[in-house]
PyMOL Python script that loads the backbone (N, CA, C, O; Angstrom):
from pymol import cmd

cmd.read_pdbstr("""\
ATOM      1  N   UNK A   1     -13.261   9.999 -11.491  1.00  0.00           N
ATOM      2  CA  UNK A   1     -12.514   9.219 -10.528  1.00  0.00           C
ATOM      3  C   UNK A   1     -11.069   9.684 -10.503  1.00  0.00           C
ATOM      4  O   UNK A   1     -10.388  10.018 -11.472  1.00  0.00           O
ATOM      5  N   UNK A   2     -10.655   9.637  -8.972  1.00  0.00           N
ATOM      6  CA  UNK A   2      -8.988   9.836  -8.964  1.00  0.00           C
ATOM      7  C   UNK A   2      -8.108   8.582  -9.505  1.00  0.00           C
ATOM      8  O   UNK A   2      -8.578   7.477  -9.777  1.00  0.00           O
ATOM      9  N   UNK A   3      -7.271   8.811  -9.570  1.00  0.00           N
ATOM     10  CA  UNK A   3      -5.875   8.173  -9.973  1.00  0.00           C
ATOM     11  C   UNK A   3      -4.852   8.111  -8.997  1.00  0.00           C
ATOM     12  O   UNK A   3      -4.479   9.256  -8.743  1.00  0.00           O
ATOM     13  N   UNK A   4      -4.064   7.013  -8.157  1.00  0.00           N
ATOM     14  CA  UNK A   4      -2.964   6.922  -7.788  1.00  0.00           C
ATOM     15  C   UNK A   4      -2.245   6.034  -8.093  1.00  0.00           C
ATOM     16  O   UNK A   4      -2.509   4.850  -8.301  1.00  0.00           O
ATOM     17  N   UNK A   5      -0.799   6.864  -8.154  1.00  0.00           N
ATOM     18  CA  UNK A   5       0.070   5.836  -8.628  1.00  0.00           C
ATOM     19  C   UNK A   5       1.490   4.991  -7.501  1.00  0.00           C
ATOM     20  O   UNK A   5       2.266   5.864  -7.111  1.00  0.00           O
ATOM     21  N   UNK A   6       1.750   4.037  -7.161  1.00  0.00           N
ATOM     22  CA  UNK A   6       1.908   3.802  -6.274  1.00  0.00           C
ATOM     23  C   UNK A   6       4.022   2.872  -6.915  1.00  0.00           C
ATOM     24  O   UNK A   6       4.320   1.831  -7.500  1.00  0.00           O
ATOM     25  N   UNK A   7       4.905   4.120  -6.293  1.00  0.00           N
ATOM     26  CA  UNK A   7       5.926   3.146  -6.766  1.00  0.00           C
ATOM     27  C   UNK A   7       6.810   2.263  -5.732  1.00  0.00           C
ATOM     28  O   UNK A   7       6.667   2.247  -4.509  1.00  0.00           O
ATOM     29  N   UNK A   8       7.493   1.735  -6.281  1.00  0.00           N
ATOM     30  CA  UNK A   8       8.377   1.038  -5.172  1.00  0.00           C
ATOM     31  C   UNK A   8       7.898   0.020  -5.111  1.00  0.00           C
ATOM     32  O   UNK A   8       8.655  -0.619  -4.381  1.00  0.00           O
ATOM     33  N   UNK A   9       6.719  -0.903  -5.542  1.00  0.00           N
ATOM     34  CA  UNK A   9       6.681  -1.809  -4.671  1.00  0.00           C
ATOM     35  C   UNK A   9       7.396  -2.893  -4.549  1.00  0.00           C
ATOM     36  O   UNK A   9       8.199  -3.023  -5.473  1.00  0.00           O
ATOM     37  N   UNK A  10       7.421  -3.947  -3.551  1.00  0.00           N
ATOM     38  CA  UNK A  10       7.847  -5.196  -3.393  1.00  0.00           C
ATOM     39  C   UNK A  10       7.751  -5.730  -4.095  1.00  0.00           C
ATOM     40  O   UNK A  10       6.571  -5.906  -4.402  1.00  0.00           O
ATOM     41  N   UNK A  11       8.930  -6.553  -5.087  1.00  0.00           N
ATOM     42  CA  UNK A  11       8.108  -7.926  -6.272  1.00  0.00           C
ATOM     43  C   UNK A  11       7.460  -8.380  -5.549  1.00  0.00           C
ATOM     44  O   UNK A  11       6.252  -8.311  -5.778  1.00  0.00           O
ATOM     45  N   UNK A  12       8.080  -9.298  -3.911  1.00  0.00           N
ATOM     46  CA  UNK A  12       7.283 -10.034  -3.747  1.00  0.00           C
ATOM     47  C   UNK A  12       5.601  -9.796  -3.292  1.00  0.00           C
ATOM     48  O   UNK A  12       4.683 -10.613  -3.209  1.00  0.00           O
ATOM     49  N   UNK A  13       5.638  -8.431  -3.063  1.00  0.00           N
ATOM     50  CA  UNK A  13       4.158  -7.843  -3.087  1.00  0.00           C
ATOM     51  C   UNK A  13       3.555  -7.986  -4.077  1.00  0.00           C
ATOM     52  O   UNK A  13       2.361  -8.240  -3.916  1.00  0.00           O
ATOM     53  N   UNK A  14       3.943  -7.917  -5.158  1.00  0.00           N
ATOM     54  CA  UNK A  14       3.485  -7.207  -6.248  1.00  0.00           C
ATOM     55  C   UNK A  14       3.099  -8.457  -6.858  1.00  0.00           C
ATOM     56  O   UNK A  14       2.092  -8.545  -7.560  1.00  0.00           O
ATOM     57  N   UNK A  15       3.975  -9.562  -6.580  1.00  0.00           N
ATOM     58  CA  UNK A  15       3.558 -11.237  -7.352  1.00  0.00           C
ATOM     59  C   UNK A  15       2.404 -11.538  -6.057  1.00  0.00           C
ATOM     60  O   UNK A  15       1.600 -12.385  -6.446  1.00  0.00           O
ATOM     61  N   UNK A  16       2.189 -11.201  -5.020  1.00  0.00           N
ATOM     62  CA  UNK A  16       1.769 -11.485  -3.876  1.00  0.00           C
ATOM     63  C   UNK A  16       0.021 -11.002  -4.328  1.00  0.00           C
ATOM     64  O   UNK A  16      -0.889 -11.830  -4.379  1.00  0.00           O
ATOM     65  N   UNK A  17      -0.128  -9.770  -4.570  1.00  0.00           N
ATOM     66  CA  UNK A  17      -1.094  -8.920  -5.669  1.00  0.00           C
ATOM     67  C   UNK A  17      -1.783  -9.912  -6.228  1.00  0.00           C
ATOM     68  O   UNK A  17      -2.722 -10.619  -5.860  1.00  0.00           O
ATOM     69  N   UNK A  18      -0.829  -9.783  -7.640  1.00  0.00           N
ATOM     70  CA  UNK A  18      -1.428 -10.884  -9.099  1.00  0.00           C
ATOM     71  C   UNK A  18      -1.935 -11.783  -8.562  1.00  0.00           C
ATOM     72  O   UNK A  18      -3.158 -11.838  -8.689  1.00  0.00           O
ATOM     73  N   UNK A  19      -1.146 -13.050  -7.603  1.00  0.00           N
ATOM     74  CA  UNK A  19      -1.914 -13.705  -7.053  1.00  0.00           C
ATOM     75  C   UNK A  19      -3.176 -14.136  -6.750  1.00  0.00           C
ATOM     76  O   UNK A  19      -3.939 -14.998  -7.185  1.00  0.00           O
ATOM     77  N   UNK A  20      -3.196 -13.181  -5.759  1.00  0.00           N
ATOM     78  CA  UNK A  20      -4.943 -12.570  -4.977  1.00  0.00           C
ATOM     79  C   UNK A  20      -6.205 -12.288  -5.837  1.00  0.00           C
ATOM     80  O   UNK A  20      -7.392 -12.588  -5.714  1.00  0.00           O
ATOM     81  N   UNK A  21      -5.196 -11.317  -7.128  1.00  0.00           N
ATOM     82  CA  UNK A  21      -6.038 -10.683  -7.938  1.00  0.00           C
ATOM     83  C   UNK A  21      -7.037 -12.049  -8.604  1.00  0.00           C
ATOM     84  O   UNK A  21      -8.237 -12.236  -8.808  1.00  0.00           O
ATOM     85  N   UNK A  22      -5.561 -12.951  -8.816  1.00  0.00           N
ATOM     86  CA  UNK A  22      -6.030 -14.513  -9.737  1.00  0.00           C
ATOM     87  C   UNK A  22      -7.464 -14.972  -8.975  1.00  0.00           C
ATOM     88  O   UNK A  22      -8.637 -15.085  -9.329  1.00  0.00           O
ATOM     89  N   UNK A  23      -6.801 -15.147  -7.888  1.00  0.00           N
ATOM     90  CA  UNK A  23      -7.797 -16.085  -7.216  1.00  0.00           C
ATOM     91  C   UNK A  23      -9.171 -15.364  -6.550  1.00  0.00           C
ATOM     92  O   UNK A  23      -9.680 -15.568  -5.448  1.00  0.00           O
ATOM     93  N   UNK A  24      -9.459 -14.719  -7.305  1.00  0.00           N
ATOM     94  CA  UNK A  24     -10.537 -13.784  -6.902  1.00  0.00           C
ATOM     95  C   UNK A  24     -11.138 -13.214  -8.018  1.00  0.00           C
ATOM     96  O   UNK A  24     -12.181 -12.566  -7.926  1.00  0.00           O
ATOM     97  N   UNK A  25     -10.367 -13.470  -9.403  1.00  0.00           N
ATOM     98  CA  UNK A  25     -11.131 -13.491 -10.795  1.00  0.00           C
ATOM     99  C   UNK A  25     -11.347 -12.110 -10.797  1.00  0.00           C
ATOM    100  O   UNK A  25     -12.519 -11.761 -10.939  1.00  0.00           O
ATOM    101  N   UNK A  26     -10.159 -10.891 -10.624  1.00  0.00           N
ATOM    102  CA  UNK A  26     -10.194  -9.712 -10.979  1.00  0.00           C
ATOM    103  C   UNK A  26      -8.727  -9.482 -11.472  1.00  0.00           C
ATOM    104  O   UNK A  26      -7.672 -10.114 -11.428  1.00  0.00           O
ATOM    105  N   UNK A  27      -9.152  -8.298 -11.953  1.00  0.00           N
ATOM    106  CA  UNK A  27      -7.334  -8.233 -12.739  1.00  0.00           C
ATOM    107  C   UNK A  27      -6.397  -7.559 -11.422  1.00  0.00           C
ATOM    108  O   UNK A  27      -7.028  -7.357 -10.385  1.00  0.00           O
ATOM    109  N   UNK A  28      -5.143  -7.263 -11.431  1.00  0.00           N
ATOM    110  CA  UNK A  28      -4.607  -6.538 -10.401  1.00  0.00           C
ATOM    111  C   UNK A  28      -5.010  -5.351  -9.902  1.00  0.00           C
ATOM    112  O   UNK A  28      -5.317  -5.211  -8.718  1.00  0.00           O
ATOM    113  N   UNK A  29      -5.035  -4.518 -10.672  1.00  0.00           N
ATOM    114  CA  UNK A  29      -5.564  -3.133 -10.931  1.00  0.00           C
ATOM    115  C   UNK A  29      -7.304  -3.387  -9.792  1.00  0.00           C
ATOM    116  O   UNK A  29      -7.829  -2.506  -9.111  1.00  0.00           O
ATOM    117  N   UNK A  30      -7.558  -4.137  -9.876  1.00  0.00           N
ATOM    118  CA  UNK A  30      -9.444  -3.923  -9.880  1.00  0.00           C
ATOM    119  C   UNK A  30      -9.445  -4.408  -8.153  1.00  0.00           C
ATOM    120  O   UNK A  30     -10.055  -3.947  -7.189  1.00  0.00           O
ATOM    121  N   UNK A  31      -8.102  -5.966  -8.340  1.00  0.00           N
ATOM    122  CA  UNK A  31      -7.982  -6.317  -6.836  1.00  0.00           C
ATOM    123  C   UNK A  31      -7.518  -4.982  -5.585  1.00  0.00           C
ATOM    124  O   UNK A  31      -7.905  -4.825  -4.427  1.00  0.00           O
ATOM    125  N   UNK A  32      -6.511  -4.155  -6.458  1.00  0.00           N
ATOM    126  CA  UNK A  32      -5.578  -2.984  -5.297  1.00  0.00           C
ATOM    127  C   UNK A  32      -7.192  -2.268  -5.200  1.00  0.00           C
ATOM    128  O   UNK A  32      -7.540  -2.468  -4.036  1.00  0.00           O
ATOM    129  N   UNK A  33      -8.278  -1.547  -5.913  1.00  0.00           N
ATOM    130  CA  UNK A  33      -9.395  -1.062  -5.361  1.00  0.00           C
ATOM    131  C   UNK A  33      -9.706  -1.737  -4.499  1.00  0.00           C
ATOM    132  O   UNK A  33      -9.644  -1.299  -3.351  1.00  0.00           O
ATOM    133  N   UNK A  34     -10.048  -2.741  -4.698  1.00  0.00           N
ATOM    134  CA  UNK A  34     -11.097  -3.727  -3.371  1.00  0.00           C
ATOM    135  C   UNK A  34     -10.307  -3.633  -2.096  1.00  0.00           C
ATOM    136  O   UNK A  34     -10.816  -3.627  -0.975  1.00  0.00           O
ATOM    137  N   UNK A  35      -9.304  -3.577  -2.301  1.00  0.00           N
ATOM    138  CA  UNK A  35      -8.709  -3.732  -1.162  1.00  0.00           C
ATOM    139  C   UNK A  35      -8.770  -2.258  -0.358  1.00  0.00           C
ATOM    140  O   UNK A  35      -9.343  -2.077   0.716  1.00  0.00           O
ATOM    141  N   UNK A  36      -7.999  -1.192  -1.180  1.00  0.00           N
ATOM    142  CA  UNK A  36      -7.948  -0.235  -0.687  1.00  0.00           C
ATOM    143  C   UNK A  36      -9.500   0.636  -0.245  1.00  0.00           C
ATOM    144  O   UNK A  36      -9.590   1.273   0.805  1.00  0.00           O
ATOM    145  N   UNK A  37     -10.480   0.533  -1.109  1.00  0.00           N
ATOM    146  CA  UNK A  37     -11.735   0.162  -0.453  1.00  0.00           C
ATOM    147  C   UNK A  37     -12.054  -0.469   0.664  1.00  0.00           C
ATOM    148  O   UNK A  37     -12.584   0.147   1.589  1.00  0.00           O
ATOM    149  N   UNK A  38     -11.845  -1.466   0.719  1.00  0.00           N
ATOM    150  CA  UNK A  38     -12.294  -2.043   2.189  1.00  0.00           C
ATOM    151  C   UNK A  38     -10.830  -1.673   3.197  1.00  0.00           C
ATOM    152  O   UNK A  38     -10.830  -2.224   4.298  1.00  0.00           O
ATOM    153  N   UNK A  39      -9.969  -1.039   2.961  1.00  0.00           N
ATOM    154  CA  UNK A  39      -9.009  -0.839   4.197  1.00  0.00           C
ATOM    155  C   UNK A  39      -9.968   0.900   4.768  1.00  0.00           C
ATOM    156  O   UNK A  39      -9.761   1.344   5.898  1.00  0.00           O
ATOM    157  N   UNK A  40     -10.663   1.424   4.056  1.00  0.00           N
ATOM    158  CA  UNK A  40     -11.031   2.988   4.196  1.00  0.00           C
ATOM    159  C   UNK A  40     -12.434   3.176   5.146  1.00  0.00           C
ATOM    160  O   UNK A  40     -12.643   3.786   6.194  1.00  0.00           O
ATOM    161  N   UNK A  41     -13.456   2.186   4.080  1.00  0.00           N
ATOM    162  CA  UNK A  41     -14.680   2.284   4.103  1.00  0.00           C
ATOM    163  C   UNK A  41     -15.079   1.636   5.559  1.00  0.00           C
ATOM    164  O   UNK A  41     -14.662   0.541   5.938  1.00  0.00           O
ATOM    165  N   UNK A  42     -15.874   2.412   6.244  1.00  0.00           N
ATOM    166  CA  UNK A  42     -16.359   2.241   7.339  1.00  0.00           C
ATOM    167  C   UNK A  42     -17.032   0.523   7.309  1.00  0.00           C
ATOM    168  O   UNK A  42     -17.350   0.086   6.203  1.00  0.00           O
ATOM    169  N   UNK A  43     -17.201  -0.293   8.433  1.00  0.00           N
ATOM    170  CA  UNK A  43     -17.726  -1.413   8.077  1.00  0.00           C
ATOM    171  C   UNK A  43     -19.297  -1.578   8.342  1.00  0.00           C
ATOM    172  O   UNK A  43     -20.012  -2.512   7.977  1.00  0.00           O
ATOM    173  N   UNK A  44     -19.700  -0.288   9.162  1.00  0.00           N
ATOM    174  CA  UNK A  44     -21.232  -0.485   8.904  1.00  0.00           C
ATOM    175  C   UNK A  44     -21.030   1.161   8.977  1.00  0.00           C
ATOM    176  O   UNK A  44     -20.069   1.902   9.185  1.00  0.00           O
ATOM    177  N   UNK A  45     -22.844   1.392   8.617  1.00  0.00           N
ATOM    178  CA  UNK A  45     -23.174   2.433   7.963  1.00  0.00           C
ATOM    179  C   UNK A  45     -23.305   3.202   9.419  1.00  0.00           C
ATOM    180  O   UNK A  45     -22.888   2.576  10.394  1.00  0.00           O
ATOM    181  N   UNK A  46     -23.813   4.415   9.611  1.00  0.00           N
ATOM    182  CA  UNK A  46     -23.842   5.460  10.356  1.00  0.00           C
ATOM    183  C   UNK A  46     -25.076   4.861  11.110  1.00  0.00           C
ATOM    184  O   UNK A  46     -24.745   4.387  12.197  1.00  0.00           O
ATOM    185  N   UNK A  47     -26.096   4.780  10.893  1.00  0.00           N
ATOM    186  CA  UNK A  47     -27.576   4.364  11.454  1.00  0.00           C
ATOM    187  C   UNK A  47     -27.413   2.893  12.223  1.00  0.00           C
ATOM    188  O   UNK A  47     -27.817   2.691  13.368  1.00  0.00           O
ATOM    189  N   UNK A  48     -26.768   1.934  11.414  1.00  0.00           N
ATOM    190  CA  UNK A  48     -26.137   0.685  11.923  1.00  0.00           C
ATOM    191  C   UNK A  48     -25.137   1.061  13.543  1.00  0.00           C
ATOM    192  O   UNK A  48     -25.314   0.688  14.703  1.00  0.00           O
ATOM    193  N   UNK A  49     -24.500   1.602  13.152  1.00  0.00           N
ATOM    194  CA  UNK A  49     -23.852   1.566  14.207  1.00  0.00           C
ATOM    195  C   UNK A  49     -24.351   2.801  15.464  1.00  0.00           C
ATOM    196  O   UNK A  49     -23.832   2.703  16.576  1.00  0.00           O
ATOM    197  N   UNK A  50     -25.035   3.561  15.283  1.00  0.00           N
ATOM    198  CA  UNK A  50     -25.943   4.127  16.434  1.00  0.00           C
ATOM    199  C   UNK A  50     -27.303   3.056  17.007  1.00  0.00           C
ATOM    200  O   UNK A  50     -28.111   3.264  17.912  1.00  0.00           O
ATOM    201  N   UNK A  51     -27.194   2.147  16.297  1.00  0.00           N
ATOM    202  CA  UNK A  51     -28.118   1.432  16.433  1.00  0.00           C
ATOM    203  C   UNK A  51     -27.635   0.329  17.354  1.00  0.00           C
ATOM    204  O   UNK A  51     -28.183  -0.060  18.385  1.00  0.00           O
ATOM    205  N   UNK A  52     -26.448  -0.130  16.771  1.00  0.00           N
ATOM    206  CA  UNK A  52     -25.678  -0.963  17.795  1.00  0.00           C
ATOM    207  C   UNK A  52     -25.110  -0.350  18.977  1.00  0.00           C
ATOM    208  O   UNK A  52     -24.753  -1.266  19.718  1.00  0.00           O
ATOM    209  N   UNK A  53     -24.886   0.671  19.448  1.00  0.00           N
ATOM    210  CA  UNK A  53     -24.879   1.530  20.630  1.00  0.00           C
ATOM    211  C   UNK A  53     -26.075   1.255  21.416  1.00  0.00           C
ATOM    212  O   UNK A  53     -26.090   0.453  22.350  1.00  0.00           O
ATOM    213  N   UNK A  54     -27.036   1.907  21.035  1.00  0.00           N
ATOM    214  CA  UNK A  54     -28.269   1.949  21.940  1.00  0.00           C
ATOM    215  C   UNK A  54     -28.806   0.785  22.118  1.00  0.00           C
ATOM    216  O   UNK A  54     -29.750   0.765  22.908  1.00  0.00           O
ATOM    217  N   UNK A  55     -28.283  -0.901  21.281  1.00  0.00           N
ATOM    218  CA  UNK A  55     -28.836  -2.152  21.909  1.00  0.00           C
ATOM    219  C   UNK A  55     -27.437  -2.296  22.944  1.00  0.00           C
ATOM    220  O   UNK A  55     -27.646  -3.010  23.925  1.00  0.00           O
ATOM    221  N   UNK A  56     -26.510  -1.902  22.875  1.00  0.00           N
ATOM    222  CA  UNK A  56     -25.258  -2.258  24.222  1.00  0.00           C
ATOM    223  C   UNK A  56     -26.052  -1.877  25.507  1.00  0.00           C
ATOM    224  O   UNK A  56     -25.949  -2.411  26.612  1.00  0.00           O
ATOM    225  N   UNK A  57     -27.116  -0.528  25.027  1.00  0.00           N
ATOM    226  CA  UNK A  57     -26.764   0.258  26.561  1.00  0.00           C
ATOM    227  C   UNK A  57     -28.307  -0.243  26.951  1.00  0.00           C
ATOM    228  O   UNK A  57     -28.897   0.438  27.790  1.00  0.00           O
ATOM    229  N   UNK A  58     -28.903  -1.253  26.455  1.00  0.00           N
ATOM    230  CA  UNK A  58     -30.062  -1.590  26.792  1.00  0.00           C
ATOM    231  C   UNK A  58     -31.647  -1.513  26.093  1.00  0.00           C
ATOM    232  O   UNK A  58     -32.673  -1.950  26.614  1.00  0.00           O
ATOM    233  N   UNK A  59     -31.505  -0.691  24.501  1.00  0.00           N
ATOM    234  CA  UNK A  59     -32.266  -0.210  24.032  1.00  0.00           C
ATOM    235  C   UNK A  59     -33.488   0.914  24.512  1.00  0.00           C
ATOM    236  O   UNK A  59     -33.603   1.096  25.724  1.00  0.00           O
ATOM    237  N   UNK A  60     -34.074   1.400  23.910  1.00  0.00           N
ATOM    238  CA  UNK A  60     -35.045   2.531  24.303  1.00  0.00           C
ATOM    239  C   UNK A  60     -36.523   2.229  23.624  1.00  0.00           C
ATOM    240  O   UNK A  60     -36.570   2.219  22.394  1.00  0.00           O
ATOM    241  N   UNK A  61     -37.502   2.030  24.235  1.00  0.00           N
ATOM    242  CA  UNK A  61     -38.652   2.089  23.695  1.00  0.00           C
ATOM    243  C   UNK A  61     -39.114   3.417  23.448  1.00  0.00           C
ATOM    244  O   UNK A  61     -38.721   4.389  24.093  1.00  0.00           O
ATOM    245  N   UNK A  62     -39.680   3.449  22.817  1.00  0.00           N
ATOM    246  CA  UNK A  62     -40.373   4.656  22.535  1.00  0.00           C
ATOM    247  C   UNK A  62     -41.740   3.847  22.031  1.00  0.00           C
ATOM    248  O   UNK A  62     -41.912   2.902  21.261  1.00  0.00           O
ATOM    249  N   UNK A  63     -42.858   4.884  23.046  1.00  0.00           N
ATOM    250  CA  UNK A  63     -44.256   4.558  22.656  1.00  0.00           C
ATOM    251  C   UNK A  63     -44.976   5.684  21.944  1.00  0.00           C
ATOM    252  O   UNK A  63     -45.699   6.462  22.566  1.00  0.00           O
ATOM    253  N   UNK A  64     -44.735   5.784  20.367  1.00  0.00           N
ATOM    254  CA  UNK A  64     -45.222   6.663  19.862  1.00  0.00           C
ATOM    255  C   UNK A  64     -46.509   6.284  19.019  1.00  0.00           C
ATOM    256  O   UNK A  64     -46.164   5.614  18.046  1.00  0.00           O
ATOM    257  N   UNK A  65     -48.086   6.521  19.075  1.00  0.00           N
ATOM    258  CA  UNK A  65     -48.762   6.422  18.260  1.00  0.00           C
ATOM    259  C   UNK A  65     -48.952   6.582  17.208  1.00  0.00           C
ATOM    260  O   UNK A  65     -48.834   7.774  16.925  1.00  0.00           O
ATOM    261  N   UNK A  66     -49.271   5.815  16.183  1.00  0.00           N
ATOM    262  CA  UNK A  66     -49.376   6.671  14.657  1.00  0.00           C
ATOM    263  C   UNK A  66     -50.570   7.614  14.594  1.00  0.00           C
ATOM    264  O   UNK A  66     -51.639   7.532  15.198  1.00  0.00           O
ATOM    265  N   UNK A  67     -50.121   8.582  13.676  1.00  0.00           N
ATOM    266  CA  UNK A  67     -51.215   9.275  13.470  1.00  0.00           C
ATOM    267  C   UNK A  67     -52.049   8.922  11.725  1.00  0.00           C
ATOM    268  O   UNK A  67     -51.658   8.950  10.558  1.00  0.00           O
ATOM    269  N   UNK A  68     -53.003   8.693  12.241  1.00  0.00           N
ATOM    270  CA  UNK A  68     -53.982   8.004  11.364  1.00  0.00           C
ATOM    271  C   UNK A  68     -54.523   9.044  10.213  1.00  0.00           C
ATOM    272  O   UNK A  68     -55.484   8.719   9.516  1.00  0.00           O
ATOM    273  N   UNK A  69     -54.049   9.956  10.091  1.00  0.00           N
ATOM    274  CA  UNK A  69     -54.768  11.107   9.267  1.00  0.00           C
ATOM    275  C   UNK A  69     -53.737  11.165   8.017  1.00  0.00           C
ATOM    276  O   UNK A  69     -52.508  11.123   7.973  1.00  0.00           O
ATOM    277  N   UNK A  70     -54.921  11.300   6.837  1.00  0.00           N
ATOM    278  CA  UNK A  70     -53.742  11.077   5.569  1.00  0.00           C
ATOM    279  C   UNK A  70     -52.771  12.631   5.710  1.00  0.00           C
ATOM    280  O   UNK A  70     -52.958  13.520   6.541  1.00  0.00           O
ATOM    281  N   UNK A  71     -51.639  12.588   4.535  1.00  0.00           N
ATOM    282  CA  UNK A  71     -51.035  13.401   4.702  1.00  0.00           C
ATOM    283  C   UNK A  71     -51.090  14.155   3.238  1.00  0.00           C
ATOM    284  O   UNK A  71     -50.976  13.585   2.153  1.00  0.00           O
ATOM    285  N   UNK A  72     -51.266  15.380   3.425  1.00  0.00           N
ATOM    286  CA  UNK A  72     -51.312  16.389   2.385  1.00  0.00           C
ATOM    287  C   UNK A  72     -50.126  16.130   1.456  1.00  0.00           C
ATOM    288  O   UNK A  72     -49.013  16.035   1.975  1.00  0.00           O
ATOM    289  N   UNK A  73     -50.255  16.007   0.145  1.00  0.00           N
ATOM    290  CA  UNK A  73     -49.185  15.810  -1.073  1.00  0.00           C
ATOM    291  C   UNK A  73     -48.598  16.843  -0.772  1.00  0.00           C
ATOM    292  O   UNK A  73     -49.214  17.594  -0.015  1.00  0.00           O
ATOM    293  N   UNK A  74     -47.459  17.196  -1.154  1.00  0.00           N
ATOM    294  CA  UNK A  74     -46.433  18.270  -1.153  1.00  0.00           C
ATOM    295  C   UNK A  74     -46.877  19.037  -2.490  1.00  0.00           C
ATOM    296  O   UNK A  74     -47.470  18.429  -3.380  1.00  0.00           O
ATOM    297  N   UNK A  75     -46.501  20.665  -2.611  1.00  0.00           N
ATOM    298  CA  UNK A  75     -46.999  21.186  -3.539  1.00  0.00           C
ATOM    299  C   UNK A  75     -45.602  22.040  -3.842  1.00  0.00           C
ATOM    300  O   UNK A  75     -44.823  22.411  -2.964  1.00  0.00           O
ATOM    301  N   UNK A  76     -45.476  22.234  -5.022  1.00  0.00           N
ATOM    302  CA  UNK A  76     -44.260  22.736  -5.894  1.00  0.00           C
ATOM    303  C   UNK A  76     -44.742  24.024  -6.513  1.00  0.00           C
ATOM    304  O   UNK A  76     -43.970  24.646  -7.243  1.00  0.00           O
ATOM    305  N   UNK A  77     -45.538  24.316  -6.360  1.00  0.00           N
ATOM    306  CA  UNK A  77     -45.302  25.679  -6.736  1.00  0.00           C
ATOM    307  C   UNK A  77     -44.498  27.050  -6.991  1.00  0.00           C
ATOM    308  O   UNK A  77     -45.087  28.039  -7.429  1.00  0.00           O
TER     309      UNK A  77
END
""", "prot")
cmd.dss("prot")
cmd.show_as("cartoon", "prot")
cmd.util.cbc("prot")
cmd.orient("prot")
């Protein structure tokens, strides 16, 4: 894992922090991840959100049959 170190900050940020951190039953350190985590991390996944596209634009059926025939194990040879 990386490391950043972050100076300057605001006391009143920084008491603003501890705070948050309190009331959320993580230490400071663990609260600035969560946060900076969720300021980065996409809020849905890649498949989710192509998925939510194609119900905007009306969805797409697709009528594909299964095919009923077992399927050969994969071989490693």
């Amino acid at each position: 894992m990386s490391s950043v170190t972050v100076r300057n900050i605001p006391e009143a940020t920084h008491r603003a922090l501890k705070l948050r951190a309190t009331q959320h039953g993580r230490s400071t350190e663990a609260e600035i991840r969560t946060i900076l985590e969720n300021a980065v991390r996409p809020a849905l996944g890649m498949g989710t959100a192509l998925a939510a596209v194609g119900q905007s634009l009306g969805g797409v059926t697709l009528d594909l049959p299964r095919d009923p025939r077992a399927v050969d194990a994969a071989g490693f040879e």
